[in-house]
C-alpha positions in Angstrom: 134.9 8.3 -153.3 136.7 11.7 -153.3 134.8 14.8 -151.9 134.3 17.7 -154.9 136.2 21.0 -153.2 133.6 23.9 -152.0 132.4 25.9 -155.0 131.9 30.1 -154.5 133.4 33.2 -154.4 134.0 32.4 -150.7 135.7 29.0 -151.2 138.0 30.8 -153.9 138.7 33.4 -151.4 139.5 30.5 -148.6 141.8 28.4 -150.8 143.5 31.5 -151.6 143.7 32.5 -148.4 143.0 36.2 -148.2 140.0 36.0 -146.4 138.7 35.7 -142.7 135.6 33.5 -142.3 134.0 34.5 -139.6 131.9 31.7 -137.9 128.4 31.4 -136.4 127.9 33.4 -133.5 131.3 35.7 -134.5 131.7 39.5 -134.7 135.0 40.2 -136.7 136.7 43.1 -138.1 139.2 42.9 -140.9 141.5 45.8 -141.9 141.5 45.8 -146.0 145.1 46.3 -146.0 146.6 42.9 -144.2 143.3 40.8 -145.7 141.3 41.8 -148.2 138.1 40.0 -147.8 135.5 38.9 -144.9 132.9 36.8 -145.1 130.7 33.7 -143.5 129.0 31.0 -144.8 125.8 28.3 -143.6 123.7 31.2 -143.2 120.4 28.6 -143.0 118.3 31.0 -141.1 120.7 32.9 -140.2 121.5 36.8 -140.4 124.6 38.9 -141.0 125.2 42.1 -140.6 128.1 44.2 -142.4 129.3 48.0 -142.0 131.9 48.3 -144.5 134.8 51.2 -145.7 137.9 51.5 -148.2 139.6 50.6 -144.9 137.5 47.7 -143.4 134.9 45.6 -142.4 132.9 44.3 -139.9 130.9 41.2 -140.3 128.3 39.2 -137.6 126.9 35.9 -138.5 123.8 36.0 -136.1 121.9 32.9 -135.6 118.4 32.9 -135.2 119.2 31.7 -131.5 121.9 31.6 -128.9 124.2 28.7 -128.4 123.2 27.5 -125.4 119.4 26.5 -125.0 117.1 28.6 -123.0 113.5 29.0 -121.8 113.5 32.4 -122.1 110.7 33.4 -125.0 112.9 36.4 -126.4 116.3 34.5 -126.2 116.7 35.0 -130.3 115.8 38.4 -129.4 118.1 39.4 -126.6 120.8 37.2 -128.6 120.5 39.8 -131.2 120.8 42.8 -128.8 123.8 41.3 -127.3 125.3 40.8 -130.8 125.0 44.0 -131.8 126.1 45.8 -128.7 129.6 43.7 -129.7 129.2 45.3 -133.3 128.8 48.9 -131.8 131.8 48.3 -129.6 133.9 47.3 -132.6 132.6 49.8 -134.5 133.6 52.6 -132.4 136.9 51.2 -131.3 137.4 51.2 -135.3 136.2 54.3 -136.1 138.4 55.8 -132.9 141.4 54.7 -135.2 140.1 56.0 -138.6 138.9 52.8 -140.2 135.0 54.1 -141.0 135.1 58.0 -141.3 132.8 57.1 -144.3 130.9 53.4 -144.2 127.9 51.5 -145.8 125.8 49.0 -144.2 123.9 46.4 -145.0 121.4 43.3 -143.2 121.5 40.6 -144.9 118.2 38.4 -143.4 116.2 34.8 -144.0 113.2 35.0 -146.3 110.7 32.2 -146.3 107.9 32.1 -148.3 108.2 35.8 -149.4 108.8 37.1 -146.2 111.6 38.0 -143.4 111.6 35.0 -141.5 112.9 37.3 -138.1 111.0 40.4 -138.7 111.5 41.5 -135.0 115.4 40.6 -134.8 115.8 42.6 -138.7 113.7 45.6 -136.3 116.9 45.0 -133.2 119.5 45.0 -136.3 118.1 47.9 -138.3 117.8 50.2 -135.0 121.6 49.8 -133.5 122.9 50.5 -137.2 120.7 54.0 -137.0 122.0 54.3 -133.4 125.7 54.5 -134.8 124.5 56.8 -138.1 123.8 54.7 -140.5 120.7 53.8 -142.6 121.1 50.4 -143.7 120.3 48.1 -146.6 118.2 45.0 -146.4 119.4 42.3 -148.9 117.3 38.7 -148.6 118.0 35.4 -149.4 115.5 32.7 -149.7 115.4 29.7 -147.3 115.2 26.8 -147.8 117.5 27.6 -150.9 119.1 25.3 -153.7 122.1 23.5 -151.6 123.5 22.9 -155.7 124.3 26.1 -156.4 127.9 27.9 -156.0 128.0 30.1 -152.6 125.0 29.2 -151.3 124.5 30.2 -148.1 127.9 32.8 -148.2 128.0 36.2 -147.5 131.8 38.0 -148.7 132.8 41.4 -148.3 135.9 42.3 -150.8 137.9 44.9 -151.0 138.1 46.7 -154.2 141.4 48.8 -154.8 140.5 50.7 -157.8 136.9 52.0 -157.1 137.8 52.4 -153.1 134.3 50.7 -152.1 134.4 47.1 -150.8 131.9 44.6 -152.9 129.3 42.5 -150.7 128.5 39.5 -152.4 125.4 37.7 -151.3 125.4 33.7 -152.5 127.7 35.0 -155.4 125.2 38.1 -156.1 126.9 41.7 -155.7 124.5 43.6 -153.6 
């Protein structure tokens, strides 16, 4: 029995190559000009966090915990704050070299049952984006969510030549 190939906007991007997938637990930037997409996928309870120009991106796929167990009651917490510190020190090595003189961001967060599933790590990510500037947008998606459906559980950034501004595509949804 042969394996049906990933559907999405993120598997297009993937078998076309122009895009780099940033994996659980990864901070990556992407300069527009050599790549023109970012993005993630298996969000399950996961969260992401984009600050995006006409020049570039940079995308985190935050889990809801660290990689390596721990006792500690705030590890998802303090796994967040490390996270972002590596997002601010991207960020300003980026900006340093003219990639964000003008930038949007967005959270993209874990809703269950009508709710943010990590209303104190969407706190952590919300503050460090107002830290560097920015006031940023809170997109949701529902988990547990319908496994059937093309780019579920994807997050893309792309760039978009003609209007300037890069498109952030949430399971397939422009945001």
């Amino acid at each position: 029995m042969s394996v049906a190939p990933a559907s999405g906007l993120l598997a297009q991007w993937e078998r076309a190559r122009q895009v780099v997938v940033v994996p659980m637990g990864g901070v990556q930037f992407v300069a527009f000009q050599q790549t023109p997409a970012i993005g993630t996928r298996d969000l399950g309870s996961c969260s992401v966090v984009v600050i995006a120009s006409k020049y570039g991106a940079i995308l985190t796929h935050i889990p809801p915990l660290p990689a390596q167990p721990s006792a500690d009651p705030y590890a998802g917490d303090n796994n967040v704050r490390s996270m972002m510190g590596q997002v601010k020190s991207l960020h300003a090595y980026y900006k340093s070299l003219n990639y964000f003189p003008e930038a949007g961001t967005s959270i993209i967060c874990a809703q269950f049952r009508g709710a943010v599933a990590l209303p104190d790590q969407l706190q952590i990510m919300q503050q460090s984006l107002r830290e560097l500037g920015y006031a940023p947008f809170v997109r949701t998606y529902d988990v547990p969510g319908n496994r059937t459906l093309p780019g579920q559980g994807t997050v893309i950034v792309i760039s978009n030549a003609s209007s300037g501004n890069p498109v952030i595509y949430v399971e397939d949804r422009a945001i």
